[in-house]
KOLMARGU-691708 format. One record per residue: residue number from 1; residue in three letters; x, z, y of N, C-alpha, C in turn. Coordinates in steps of 0.2 Angstrom, whole numbers, plus 2048, in hexadecimal, padded with zeros to 3 digits. Each point is the difference from the previous one (the first is absolute). Last residue first. Layout:
BEGIN
@pos: NUM; code: ala; nc1: X; nc3: Z; nc2: Y; cac1: X; cac3: Z; cac2: Y; cc1: X; cc3: Z; cc2: Y
...
This chain:
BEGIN
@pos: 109; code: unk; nc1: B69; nc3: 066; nc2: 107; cac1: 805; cac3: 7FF; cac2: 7F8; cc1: 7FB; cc3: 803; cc2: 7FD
@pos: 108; code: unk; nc1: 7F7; nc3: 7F7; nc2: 819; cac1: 802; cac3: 805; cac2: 7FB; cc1: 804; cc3: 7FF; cc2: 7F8
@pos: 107; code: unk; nc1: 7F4; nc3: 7EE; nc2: 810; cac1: 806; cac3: 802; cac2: 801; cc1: 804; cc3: 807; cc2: 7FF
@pos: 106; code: unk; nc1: 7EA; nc3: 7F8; nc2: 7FA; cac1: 804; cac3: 7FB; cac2: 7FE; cc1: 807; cc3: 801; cc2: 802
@pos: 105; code: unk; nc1: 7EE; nc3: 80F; nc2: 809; cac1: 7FF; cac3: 7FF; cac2: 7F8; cc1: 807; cc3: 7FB; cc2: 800
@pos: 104; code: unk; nc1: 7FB; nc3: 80C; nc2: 816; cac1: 7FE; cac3: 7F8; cac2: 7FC; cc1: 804; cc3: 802; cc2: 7FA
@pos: 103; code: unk; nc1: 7EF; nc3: 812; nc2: 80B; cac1: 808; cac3: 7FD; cac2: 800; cc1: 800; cc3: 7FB; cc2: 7FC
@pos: 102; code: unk; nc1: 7EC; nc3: 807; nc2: 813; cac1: 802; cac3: 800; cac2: 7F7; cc1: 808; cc3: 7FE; cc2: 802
@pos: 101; code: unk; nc1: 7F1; nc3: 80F; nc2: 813; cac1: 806; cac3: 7FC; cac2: 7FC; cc1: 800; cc3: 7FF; cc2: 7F8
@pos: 100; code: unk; nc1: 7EF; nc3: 80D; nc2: 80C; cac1: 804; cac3: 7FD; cac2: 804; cc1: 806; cc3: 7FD; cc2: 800
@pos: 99; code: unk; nc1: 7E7; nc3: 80B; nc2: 7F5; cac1: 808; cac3: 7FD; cac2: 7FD; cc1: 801; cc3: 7FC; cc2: 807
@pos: 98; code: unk; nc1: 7EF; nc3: 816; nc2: 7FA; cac1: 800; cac3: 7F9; cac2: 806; cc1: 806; cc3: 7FD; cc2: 800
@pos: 97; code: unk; nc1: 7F3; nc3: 811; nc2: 7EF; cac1: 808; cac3: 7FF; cac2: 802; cc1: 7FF; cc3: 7FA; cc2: 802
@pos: 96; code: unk; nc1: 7EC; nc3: 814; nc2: 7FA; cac1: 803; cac3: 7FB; cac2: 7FF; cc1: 808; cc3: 7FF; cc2: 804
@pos: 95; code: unk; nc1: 7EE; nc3: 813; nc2: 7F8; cac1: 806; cac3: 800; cac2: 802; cc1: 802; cc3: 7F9; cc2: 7FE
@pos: 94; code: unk; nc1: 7E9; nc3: 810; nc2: 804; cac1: 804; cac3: 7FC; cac2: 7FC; cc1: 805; cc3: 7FE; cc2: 801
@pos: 93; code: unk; nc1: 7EF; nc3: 809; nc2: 80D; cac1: 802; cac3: 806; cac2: 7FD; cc1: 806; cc3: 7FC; cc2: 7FC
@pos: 92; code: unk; nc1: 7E9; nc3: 7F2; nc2: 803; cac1: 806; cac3: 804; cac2: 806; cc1: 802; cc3: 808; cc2: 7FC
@pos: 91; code: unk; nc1: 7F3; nc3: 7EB; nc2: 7F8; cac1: 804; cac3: 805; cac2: 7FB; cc1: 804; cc3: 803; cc2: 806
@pos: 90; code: unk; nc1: 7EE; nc3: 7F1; nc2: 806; cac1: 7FE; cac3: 804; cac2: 7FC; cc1: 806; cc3: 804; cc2: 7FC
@pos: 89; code: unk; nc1: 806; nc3: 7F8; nc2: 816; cac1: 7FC; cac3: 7FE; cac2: 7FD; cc1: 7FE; cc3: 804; cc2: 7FC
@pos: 88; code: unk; nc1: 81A; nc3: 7FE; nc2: 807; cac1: 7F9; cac3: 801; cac2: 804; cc1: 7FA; cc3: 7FD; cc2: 7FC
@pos: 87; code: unk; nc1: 81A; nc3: 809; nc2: 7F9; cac1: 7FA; cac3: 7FC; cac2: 802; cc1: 7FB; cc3: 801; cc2: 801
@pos: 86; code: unk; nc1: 819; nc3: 808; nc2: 809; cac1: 7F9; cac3: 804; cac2: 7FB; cc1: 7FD; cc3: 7FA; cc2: 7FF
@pos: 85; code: unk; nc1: 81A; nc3: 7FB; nc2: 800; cac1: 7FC; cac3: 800; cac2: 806; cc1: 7F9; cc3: 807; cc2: 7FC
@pos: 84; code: unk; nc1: 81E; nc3: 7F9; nc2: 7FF; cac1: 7FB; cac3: 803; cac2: 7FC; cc1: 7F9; cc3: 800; cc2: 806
@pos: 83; code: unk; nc1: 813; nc3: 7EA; nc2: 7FF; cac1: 7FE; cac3: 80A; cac2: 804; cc1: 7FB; cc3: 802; cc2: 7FB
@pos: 82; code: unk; nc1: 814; nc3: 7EF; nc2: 7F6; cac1: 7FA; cac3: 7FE; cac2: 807; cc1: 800; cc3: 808; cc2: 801
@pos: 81; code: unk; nc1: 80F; nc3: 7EB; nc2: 7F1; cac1: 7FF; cac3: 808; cac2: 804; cc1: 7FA; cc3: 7FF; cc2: 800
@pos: 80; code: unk; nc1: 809; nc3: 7F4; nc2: 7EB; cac1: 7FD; cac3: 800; cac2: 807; cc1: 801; cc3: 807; cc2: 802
@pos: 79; code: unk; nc1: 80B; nc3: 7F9; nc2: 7ED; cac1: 7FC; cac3: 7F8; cac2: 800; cc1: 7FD; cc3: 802; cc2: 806
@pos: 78; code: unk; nc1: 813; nc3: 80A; nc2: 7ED; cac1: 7FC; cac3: 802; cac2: 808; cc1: 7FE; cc3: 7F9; cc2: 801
@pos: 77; code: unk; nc1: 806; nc3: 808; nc2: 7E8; cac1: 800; cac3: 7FC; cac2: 804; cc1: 7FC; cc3: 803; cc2: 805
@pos: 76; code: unk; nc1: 800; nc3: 80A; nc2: 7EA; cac1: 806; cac3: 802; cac2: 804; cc1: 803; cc3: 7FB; cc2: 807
@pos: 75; code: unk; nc1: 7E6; nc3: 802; nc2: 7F8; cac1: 807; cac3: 7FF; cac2: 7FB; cc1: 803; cc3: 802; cc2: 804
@pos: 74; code: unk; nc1: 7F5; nc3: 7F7; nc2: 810; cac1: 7FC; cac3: 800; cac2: 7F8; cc1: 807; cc3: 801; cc2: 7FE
@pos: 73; code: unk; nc1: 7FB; nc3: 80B; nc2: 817; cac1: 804; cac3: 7FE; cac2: 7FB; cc1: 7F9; cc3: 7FD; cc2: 7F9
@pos: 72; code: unk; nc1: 803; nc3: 808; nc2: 81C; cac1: 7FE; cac3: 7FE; cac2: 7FD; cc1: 802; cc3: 7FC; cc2: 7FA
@pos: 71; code: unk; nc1: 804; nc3: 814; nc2: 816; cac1: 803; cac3: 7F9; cac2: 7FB; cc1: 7FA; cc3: 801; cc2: 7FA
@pos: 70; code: unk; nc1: 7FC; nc3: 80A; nc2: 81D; cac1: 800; cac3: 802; cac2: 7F8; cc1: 804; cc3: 7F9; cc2: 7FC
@pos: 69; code: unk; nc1: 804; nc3: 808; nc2: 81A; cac1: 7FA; cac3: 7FB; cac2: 7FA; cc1: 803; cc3: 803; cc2: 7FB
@pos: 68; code: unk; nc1: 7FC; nc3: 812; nc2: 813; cac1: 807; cac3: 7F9; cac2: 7FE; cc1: 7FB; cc3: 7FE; cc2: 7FE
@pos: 67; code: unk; nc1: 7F8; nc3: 814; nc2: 809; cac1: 7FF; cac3: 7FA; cac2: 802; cc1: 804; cc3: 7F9; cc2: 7FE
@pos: 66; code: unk; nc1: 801; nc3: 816; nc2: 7F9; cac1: 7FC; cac3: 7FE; cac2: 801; cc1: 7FC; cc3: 7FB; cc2: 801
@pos: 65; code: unk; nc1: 81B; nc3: 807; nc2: 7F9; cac1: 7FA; cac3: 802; cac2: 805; cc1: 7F9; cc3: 7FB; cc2: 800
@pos: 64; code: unk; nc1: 816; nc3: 804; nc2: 7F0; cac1: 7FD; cac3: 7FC; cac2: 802; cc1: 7FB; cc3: 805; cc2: 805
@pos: 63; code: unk; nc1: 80C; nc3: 808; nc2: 7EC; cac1: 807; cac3: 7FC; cac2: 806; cc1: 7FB; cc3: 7FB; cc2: 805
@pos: 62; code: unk; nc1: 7F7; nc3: 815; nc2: 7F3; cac1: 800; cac3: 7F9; cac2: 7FF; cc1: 806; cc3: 7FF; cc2: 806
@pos: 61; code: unk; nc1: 7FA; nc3: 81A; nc2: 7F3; cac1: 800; cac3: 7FA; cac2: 808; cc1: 802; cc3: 7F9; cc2: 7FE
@pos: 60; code: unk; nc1: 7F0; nc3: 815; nc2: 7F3; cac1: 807; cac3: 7FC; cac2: 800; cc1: 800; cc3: 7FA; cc2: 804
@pos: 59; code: unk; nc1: 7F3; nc3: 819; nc2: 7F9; cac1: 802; cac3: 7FB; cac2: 807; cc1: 804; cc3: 7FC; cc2: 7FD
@pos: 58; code: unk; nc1: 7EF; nc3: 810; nc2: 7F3; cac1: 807; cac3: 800; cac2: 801; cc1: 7FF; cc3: 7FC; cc2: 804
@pos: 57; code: unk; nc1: 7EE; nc3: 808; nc2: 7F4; cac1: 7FF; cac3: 800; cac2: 807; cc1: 806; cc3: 800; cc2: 802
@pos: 56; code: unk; nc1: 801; nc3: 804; nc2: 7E7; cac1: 7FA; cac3: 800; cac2: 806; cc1: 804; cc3: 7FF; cc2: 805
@pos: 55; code: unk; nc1: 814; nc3: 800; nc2: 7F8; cac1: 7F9; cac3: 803; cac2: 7FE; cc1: 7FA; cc3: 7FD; cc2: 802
@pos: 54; code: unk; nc1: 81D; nc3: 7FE; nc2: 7FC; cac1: 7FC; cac3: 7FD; cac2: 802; cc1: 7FB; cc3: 803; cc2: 800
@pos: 53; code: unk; nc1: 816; nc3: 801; nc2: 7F7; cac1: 7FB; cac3: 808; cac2: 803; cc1: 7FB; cc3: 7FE; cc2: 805
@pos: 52; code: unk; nc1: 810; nc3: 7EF; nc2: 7F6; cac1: 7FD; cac3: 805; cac2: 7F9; cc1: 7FB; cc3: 806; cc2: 803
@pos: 51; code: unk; nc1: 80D; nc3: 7F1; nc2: 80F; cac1: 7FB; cac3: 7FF; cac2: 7FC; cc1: 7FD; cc3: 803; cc2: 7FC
@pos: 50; code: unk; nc1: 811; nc3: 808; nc2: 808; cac1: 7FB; cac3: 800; cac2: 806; cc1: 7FB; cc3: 7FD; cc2: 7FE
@pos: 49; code: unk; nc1: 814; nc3: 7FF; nc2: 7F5; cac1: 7FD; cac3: 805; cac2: 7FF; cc1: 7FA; cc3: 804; cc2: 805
@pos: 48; code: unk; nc1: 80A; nc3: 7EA; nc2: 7FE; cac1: 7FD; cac3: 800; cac2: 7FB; cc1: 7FD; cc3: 80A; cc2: 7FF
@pos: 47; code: unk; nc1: 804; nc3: 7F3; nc2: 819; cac1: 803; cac3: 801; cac2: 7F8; cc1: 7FE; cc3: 802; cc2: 7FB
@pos: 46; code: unk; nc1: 7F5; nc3: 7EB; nc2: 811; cac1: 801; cac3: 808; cac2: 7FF; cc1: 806; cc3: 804; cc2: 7FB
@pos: 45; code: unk; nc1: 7F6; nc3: 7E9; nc2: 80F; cac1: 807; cac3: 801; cac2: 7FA; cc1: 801; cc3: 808; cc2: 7FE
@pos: 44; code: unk; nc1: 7E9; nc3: 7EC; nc2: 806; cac1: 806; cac3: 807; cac2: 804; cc1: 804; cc3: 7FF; cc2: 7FA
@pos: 43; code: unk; nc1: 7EE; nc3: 7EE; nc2: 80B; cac1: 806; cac3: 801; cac2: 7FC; cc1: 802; cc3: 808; cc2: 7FF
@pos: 42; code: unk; nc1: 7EA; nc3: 7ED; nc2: 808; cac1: 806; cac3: 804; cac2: 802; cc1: 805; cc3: 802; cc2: 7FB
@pos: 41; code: unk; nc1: 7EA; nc3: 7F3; nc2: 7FF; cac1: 800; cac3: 803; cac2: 808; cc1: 806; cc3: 803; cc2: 801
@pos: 40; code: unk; nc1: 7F8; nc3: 7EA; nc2: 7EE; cac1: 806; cac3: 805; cac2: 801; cc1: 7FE; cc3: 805; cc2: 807
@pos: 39; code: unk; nc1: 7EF; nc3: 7F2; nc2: 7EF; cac1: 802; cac3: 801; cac2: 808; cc1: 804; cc3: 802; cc2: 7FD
@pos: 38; code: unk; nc1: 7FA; nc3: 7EF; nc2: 7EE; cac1: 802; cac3: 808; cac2: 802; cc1: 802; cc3: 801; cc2: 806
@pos: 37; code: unk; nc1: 7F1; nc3: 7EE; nc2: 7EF; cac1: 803; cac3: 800; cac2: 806; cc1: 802; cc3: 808; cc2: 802
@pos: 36; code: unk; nc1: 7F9; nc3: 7F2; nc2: 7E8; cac1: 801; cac3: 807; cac2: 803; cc1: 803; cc3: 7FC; cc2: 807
@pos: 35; code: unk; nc1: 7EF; nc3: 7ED; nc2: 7F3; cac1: 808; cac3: 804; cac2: 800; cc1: 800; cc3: 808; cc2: 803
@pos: 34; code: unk; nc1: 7ED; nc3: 7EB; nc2: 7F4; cac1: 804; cac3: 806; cac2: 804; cc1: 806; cc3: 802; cc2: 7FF
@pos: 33; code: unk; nc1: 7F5; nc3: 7E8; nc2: 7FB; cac1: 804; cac3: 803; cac2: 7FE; cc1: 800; cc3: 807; cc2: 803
@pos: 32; code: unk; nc1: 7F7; nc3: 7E7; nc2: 805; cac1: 7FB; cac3: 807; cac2: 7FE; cc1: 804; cc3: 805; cc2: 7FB
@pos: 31; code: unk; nc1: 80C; nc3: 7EF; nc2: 808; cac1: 7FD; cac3: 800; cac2: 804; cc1: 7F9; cc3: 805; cc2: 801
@pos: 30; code: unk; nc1: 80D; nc3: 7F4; nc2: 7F0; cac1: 804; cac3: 807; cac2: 802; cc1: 7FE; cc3: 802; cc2: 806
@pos: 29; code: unk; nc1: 7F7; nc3: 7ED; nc2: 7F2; cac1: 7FE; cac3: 805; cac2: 7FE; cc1: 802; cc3: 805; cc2: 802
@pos: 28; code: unk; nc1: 7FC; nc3: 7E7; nc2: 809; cac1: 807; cac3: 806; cac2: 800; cc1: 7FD; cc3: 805; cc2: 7FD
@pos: 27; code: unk; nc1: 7EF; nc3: 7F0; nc2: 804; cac1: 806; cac3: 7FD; cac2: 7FC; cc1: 804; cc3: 805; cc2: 7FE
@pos: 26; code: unk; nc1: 7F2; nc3: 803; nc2: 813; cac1: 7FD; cac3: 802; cac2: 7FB; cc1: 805; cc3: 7FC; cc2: 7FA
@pos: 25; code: unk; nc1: 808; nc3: 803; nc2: 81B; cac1: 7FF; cac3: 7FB; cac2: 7FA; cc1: 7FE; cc3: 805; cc2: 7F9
@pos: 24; code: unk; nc1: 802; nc3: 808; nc2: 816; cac1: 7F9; cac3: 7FE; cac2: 800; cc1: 7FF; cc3: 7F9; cc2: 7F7
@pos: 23; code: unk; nc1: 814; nc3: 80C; nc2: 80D; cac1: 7FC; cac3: 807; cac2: 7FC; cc1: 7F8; cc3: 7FD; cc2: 800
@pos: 22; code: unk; nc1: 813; nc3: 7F3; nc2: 805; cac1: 801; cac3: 802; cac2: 7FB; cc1: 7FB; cc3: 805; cc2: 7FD
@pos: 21; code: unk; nc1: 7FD; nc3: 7F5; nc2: 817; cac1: 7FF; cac3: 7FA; cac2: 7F9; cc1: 802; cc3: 805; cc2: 7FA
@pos: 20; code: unk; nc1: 805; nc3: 80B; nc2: 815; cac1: 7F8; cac3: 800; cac2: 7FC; cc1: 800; cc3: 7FB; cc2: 7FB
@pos: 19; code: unk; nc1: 814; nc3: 803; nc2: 807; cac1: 7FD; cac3: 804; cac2: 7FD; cc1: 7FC; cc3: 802; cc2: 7FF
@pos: 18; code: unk; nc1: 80B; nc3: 7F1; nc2: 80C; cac1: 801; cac3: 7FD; cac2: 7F9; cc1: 7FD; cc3: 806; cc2: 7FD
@pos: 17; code: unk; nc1: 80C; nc3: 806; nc2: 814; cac1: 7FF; cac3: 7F9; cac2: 800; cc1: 7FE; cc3: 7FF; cc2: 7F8
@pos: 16; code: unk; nc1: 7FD; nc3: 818; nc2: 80A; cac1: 808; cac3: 7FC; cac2: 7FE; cc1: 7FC; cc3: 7F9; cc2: 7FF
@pos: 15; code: unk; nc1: 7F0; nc3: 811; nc2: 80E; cac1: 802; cac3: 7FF; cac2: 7F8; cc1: 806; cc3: 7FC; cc2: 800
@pos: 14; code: unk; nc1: 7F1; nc3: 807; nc2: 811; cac1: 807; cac3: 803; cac2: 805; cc1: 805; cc3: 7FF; cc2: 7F8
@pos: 13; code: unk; nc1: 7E6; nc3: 7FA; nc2: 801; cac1: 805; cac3: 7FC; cac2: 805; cc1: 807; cc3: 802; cc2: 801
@pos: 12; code: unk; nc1: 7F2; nc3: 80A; nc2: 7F0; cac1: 801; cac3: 7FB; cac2: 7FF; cc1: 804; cc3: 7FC; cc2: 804
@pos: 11; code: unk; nc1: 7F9; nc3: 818; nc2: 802; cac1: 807; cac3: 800; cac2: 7FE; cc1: 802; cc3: 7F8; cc2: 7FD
@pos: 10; code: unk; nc1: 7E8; nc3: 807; nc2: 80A; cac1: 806; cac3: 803; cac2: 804; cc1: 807; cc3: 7FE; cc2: 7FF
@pos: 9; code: unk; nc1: 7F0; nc3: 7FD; nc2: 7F2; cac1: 7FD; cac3: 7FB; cac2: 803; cc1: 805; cc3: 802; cc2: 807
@pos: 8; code: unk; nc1: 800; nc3: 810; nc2: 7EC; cac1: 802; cac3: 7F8; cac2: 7FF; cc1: 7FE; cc3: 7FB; cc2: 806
@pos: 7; code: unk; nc1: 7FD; nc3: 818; nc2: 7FB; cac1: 803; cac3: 7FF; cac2: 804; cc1: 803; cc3: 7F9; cc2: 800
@pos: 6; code: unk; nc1: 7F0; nc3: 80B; nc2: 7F3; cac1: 7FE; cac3: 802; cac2: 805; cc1: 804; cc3: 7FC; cc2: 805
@pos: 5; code: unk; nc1: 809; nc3: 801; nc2: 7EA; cac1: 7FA; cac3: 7FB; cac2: 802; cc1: 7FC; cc3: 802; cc2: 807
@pos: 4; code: unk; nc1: 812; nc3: 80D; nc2: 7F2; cac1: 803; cac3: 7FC; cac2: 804; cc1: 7FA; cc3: 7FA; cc2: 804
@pos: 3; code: unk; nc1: 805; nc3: 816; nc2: 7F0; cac1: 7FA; cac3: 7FD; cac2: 804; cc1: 7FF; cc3: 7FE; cc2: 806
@pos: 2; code: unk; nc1: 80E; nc3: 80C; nc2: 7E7; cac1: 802; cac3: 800; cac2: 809; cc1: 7F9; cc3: 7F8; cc2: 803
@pos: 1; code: unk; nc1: 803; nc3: 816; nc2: 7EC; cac1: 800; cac3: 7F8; cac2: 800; cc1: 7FF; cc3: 7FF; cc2: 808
């Protein structure tokens, strides 16, 4: 489950217009809803018989370097970049995603 309250007070001023009234109207029952949010870090296109001989401790190289951003999908819909960051604090070691780009939604098919 993704635990996204820590950072609310950060991500309110930089929110789409009309966002906090939505996520604060108690009326809207979809609003207390969970969804999956899925990092993508990368990709590979291995062959199949290179696959299959995969093992413990195999390597598989991502089309992406460390430091790219990461996609963010609900569904098969991309909805944000950002960077993979550690959080700090009582869960350091943790692995949040500092989103740098929402995609506008409305102009996607």
């Amino acid at each position: 489950m993704t635990d996204i309250s820590t950072s609310t007070q950060a991500s309110e001023k930089n929110a789409p217009p009309g966002a906090a009234a939505v996520a604060a109207d108690p009326s809207n029952p979809f609003t207390s809803v969970p969804i999956d949010v899925s990092v993508c870090v990368g990709k590979a296109q291995p062959l199949i018989r290179d696959l299959v001989m995969l093992g413990e401790n195999a390597v598989l190289t991502l089309d992406r370097r460390i430091d790219d951003p990461v996609d963010l999908y609900v569904g098969e819909r991309l909805i944000a970049r950002g960077l993979l960051e550690e959080k700090e604090g009582d869960d350091t070691g943790r692995l949040v995603v500092r989103l740098t780009e929402i995609v506008d939604l409305q102009h996607q098919p």
